[in-house]
N, C-alpha and C positions, 0 to 999 in steps of 0.2 A: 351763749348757751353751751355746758360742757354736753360731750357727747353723750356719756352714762347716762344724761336726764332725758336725752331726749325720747319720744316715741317714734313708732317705725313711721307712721305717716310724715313725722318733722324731718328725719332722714331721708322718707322718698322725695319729699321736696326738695332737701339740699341739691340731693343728686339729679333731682330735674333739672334745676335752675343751675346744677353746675357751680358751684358752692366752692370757693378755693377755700374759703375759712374753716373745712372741716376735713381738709387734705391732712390723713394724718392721724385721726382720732378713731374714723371707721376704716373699715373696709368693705363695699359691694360684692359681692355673690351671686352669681347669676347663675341659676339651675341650667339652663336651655344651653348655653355656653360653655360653664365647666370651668369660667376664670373668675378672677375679681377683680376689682378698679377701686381707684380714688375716688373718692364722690366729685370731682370734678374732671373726672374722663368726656372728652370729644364725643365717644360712642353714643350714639341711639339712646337715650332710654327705657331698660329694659320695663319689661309688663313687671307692676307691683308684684302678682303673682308670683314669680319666678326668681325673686329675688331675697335675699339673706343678706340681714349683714353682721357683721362680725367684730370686734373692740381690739383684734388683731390681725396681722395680715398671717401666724402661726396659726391661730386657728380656722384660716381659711383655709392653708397648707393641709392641715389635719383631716377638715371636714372633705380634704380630695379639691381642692379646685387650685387653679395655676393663675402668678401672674399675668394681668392684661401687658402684651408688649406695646401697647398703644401712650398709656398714661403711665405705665410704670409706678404700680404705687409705693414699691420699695424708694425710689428719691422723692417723697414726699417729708416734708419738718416730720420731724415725731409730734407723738401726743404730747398737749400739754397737761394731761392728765394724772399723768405718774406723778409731776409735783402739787396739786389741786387737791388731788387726792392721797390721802397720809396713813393708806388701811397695808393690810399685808401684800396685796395684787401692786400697790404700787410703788410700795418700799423693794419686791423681789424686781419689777421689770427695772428697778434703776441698780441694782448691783449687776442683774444679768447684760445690761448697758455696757455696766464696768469692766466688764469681764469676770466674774467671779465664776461664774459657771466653767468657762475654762481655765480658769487655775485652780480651781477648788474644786470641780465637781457639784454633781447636784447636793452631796452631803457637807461640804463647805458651806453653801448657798441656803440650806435648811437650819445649819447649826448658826447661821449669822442671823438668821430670821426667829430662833429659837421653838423651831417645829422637826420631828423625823421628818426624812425624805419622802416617805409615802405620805403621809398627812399634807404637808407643804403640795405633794404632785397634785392630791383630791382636791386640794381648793384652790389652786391654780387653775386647774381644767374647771371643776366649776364656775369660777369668776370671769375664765380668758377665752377658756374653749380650748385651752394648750397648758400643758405641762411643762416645766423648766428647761427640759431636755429640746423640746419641740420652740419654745421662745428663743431660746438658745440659739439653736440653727437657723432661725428666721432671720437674728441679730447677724450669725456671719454670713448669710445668703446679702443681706444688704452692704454687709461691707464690702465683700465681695462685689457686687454691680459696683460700689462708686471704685472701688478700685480699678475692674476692666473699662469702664467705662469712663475714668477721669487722669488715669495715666498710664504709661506705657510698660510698666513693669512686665515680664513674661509671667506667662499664664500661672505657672508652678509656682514663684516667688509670690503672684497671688493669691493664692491657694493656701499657705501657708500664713502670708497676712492676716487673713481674715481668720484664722485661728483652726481652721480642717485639718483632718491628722496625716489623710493621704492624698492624694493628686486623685483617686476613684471616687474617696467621697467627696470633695469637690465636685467634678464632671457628674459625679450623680446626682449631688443640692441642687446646682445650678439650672441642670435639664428638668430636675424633677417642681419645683420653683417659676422656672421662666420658660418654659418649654422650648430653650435654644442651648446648646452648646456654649459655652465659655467665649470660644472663641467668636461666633455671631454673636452675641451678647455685645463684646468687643467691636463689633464692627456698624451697630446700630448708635455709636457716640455720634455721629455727625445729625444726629436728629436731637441735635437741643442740649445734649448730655449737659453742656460747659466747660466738655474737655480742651485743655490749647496746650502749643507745642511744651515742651518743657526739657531739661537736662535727661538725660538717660538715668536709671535709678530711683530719680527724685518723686517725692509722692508731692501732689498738688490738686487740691480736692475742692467741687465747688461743697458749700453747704446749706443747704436749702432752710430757708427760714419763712415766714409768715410776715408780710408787709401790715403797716410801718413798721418802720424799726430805725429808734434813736441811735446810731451808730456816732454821730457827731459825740451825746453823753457818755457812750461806753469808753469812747477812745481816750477822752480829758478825763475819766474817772481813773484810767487805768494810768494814762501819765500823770497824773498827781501822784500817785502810790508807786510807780515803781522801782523795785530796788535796781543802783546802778551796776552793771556788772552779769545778773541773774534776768532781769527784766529790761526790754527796749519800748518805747510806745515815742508813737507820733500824732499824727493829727487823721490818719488812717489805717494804722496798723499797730500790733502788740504783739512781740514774741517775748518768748523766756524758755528757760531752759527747766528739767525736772525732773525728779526720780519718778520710773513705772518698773511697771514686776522685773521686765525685762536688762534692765541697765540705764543711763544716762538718757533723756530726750532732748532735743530743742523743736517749737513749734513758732509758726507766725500766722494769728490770726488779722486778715486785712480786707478793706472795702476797694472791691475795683471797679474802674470807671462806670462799670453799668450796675452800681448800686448791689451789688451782691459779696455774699461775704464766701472767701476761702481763705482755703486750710494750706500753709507749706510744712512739710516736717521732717527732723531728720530721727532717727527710729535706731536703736543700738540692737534692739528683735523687734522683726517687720510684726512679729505678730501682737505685739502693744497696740497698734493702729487703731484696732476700732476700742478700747479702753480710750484710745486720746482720745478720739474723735467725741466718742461720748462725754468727755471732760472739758474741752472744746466747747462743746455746746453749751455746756450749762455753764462754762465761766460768761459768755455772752448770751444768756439767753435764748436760744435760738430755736426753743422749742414753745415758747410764748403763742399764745392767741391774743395778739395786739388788739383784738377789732371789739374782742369779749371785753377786755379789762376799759377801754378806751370809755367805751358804749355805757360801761357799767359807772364807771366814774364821774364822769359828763354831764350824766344826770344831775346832777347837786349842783345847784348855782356856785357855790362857792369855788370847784372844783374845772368848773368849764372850761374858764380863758386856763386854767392850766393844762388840760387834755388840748385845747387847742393851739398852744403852746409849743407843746412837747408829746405831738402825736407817738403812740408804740414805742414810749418810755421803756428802758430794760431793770431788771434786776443784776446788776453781777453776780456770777457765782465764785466757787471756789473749784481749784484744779486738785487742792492737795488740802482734806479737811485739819489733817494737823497743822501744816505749815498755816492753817487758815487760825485757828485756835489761836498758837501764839502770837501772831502779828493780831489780830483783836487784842488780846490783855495786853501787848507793848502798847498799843497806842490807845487805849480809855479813857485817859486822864489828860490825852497830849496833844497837842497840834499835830494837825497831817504833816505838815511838812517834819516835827521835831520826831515823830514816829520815824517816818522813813528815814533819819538820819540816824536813829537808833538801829534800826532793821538792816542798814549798810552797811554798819559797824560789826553788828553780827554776824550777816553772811561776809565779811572781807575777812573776818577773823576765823570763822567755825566752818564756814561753807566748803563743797570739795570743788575741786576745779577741774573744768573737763572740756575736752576738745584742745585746734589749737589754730594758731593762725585766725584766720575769719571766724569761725566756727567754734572759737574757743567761749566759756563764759563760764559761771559759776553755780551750781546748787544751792538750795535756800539749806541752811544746818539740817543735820537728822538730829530727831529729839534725841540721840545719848548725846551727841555732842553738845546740844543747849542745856540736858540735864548735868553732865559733868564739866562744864567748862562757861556756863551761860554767866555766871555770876562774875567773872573776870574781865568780862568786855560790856554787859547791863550798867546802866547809870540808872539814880534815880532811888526813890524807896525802899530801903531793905525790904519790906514785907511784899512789894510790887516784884521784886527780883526774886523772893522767895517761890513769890506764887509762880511767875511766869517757868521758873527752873524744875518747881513741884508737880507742875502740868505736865510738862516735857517729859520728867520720868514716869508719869504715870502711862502716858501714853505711851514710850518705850517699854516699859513691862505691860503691857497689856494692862491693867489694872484698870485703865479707863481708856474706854471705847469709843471712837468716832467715825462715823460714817455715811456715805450716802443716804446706807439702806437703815439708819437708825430710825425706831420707833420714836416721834418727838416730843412729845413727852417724857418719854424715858430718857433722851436724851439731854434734855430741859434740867430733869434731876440731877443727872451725875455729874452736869457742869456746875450746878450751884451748889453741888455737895462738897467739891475742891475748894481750898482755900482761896481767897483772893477772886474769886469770879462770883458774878452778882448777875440781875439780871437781864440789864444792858447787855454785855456780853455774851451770856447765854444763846441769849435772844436774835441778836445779831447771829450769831456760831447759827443759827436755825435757819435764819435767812438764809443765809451765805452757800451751807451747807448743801444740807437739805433740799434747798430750795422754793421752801414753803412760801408761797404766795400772800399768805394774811398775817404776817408779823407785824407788828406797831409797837414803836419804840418811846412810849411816852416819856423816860428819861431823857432824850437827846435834846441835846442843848440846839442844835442846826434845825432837826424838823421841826419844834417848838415855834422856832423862829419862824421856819417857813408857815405854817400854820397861822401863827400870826399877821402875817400879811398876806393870807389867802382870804380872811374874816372867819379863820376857825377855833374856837376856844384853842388857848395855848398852855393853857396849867397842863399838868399832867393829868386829875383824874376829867377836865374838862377834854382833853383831848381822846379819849381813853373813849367817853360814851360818846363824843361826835362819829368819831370813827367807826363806831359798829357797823352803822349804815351801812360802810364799802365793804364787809366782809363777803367773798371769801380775798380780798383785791385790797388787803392793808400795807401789804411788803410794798405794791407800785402806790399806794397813795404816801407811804413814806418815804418812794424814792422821788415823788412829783414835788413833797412837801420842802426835800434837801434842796431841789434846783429851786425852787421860790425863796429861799433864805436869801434876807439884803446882805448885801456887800458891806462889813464894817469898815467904817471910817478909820478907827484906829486898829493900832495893832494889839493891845490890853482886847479890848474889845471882839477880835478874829481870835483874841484867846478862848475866851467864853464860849464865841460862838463854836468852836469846833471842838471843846473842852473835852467830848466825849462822841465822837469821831475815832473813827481808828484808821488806821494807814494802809489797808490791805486792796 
């Protein structure tokens, strides 16, 4: 059940019974108190009466009430809400994720949304109970806690991380927020944080997510696709290296022995952090409601032994939607593997190189470089290398637009308005992006297949009206339907199947 549907009695219950599944979506309010919690806070259950809840932990800040130091709901997953839902409230809270608010301002963040600032503020506070400004600060009050609380950095250097302009307004957020000092803040990690020792400097962050979670699928998804050089993956971790506002990045996202997933990263401006961290998330899903989608799926005979299968199945996302664009069109037509052999060739020839020693590795091309130079190192169809080179500079001049915080539909158009992209690709770019949860690929030669040996019609327009059923939950029945695809016998055959597949 997402949170926006439910009614207040469905929320008192969660937070009776202590509900980890909704960690995340609300926030508790308790009048008599003056703080708010996760709906799975330890505490007492407050009297019905006395209680509010809130669709932010900014609008609880607004409405005057302070983090509970008990449950801390600032380290709770985020909502899975902002990708479920695809209206204005949830296209602004994921570029304010991004950081756009502090690069751009709230008149960035309005003209990216295609509203004035004051209009954009009225229905913000209407839908959130918080204005941009106020989401805004909620977003670096939380970087902020995993920062004091999950590494050693000095307090100031934190301060500036998490995106505050002075060390006063920091010590102000924090107290006004958690009603502790920075430095208490700092000294309550021994209760659970998942802070451990680490390098001086070094940032090392736990990131909380929503059980199950396929972590075994993300890791083999992501080392099939990665480029060598740019990208590392094993059989429990994934780093790569990446352009943010700030200069160069390298991160490694990894499962450690007690099944939880962290962040290591190295940062050229500390104040990127919570932009990765946000980016982070959604390349691994980790804002998912495993137990919604599972529950929702499960239902359908067809559909069963797969959820039970491959319990809390992921979507991947994307870190960088144009880097994401182009490796889609290089690989539509081609094998995964023959994709990332193309995608290697690119980045070893176009990519920039950065760090050095251990730490050295390479950037994926910036589109002028794949616009003016792509067609010298691309193999394959003139009119494929057109498109892929004609994207790149659209995307280099502005001309065409991708983003988190994209309208999808609108987004949907201006990819199939470019030459050479159809709606495989698109579609995919939606998933990926985006992050939309109900995509269904009925071109794909792979989920076809898998469908096929699920007992689900496999034509296209047959798969198309089975599928309605799982909406709004089509993205994870397309990613349940890929791990069910048989293993080809031959290699003609692994052609087929993967024929429109792409390498990212």
């Amino acid at each position: 059940m997402n949170a926006p549907t439910m009614t207040f009695d469905e929320r008192y219950r969660a937070i009776s019974s202590r509900d980890t599944r909704f960690d995340g979506q609300f926030v508790t309010a308790v009048r008599s108190t003056g703080i708010y919690c996760r709906p799975s806070c330890p505490a007492r259950t407050p009297l019905a009466a006395n209680v509010t809840f809130y669709p932010t932990s900014a609008a609880a800040h607004e409405a005057g009430y302070r983090a509970c130091k008990r449950c801390l709901p600032e380290a709770a997953p985020g909502s899975p809400d902002w990708d479920v839902r695809g209206d204005l409230a949830a296209r602004a809270m994921r570029l304010i994720a991004d950081g756009v608010v502090e690069r751009e301002g709230v008149t960035g963040l309005a003209t990216r949304l295609g509203y004035s600032s004051r209009h954009l503020t009225r229905l913000l506070v209407a839908e959130l109970g918080a204005g941009p400004l106020a989401l805004s600060r909620a977003q670096r009050a939380h970087t902020a806690r995993m920062l004091l609380v999950g590494t050693d950095l000095p307090i100031a250097d934190v301060a500036f991380s998490a995106g505050f302009a002075s060390i006063r307004q920091f010590n102000d957020t924090i107290r006004e927020v958690f009603d502790l000092a920075p430095g208490a803040l700092r000294a309550r990690r021994h209760l659970g944080s998942g802070a451990q020792e680490q390098l001086p400097g070094s940032i090392d962050l736990l990131l909380p997510h929503r059980d199950p979670i396929d972590t075994d699928g993300l890791f083999a998804w992501m080392a099939a696709r990665a480029i060598p050089g740019a990208e590392e993956a094993g059989t429990s971790s994934f780093a790569r290296h990446l352009r943010l506002a700030g200069g160069p990045a390298w991160f490694e996202l990894r499962r450690g022995d007690d099944g939880r997933m962290r962040l290591r990263a190295r940062l050229t401006r500390l104040g990127d952090l919570s932009p990765l961290v946000a980016r982070a998330r959604r390349l691994f899903d980790l804002d998912a409601d495993p137990l919604a989608v599972d529950e929702a799926l499960a239902v359908h005979p067809e559909l069963g032994p797969l959820v039970a299968r491959v319990p809390g199945i992921r979507v991947p996302g994307a870190v960088d939607p144009h880097e994401m664009l182009i490796r889609a069109m290089i690989g539509q037509q081609i094998t995964v593997a023959a994709a990332r052999t193309a995608l290697t060739a690119l980045t070893e020839a176009l990519g920039e190189r950065v760090g050095d020693g251990e730490a050295s590795g390479t950037l994926f091309p910036t589109m002028t470089a794949i616009a003016e130079r792509g067609a010298e190192v691309l193999r394959g169809p003139a009119a494929r290398i057109r498109a892929v080179t004609g994207a790149a500079a659209a995307l280099a001049d502005g001309s065409l637009t991708l983003g988190v915080g994209d309208d999808a539909a609108t987004q949907r158009a201006a990819l199939l308005a470019m030459p050479g992209i159809g709606p495989w690709t698109a579609d995919y770019v939606r998933m990926r992006v985006i992050g939309d949860p109900d995509v269904l690929l009925p071109g794909d030669v792979a989920m076809r297949a898998g469908a096929a040996a699920a007992g689900i019609p496999n034509d296209p327009a047959g798969v198309v009206e089975w599928a309605a059923r799982t909406a709004p939950w089509r993205s994870y029945l397309t990613a349940h339907l890929w791990r069910a695809a048989p293993v080809r016998p031959t290699r003609r055959a692994a052609r087929r199947t993967e024929s429109e597949k792409e390498s990212s």
